[in-house]
C-alpha positions in Angstrom: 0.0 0.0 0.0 1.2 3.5 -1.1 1.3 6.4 1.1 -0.8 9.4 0.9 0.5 12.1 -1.0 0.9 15.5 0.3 1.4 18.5 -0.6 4.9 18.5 0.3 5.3 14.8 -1.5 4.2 17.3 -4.5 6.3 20.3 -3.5 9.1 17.7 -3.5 8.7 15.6 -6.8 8.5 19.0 -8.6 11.5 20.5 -6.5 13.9 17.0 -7.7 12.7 17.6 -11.2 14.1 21.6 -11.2 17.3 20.6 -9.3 15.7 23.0 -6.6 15.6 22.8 -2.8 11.9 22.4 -1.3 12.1 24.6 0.6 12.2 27.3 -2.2 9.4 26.7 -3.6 6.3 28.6 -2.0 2.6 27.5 -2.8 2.1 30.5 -5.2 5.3 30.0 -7.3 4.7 29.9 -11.0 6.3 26.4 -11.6 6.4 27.4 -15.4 8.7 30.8 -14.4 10.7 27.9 -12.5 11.5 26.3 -15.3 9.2 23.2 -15.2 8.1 22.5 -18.9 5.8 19.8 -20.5 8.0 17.1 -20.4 8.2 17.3 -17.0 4.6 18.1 -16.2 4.1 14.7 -18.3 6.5 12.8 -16.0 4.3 13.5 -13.0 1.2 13.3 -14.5 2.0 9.8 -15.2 3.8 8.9 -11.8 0.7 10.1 -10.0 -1.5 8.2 -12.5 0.5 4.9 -11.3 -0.8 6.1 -8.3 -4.7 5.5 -8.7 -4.7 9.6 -9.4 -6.8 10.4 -12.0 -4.8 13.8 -13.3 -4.3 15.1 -16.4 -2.4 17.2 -18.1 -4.3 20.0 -19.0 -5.1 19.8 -15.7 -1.9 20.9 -14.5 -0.8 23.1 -17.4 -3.5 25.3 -16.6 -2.9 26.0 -13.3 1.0 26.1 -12.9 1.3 26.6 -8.8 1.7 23.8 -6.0 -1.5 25.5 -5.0 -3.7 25.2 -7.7 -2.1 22.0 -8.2 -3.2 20.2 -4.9 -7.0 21.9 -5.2 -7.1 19.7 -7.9 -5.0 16.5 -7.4 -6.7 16.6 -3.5 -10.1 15.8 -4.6 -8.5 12.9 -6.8 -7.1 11.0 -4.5 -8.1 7.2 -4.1 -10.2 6.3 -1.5 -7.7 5.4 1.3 -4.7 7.8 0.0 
């Protein structure tokens, strides 16, 4: 069994892909003016989809902060994440 993801399991898959410490990345950073493109929006699209997360990646594109992000992956979890 998996964990649950959190928002800071997010913050930090996103952070490894940039080469960027966590910690700089605040809930209302544009991930885009970060440097996060779609090739790498693609790579956790599909690592959360592994996870039962039903995401896509218009989903994501169109909302590029950790904050939008979660208000959308949240709802997504599976039952028990």
């Amino acid at each position: 069994m998996s964990q649950k993801l959190t928002l800071d399991d997010v913050r930090a898959q996103v952070a490894e892909l940039l080469y960027e410490d966590p910690a700089e990345l605040t809930d209302e950073e544009n991930l885009i003016d970060w440097g996060l493109d779609s090739v790498r929006i693609m790579t956790l699209v599909e690592n959360w989809r592994r996870r039962g997360v039903q995401i896509t990646f218009a989903d994501l594109a169109e909302r590029p902060t950790l904050a939008e992000w979660w208000a959308v992956l949240e709802p997504k979890l599976p039952a028990g994440e």
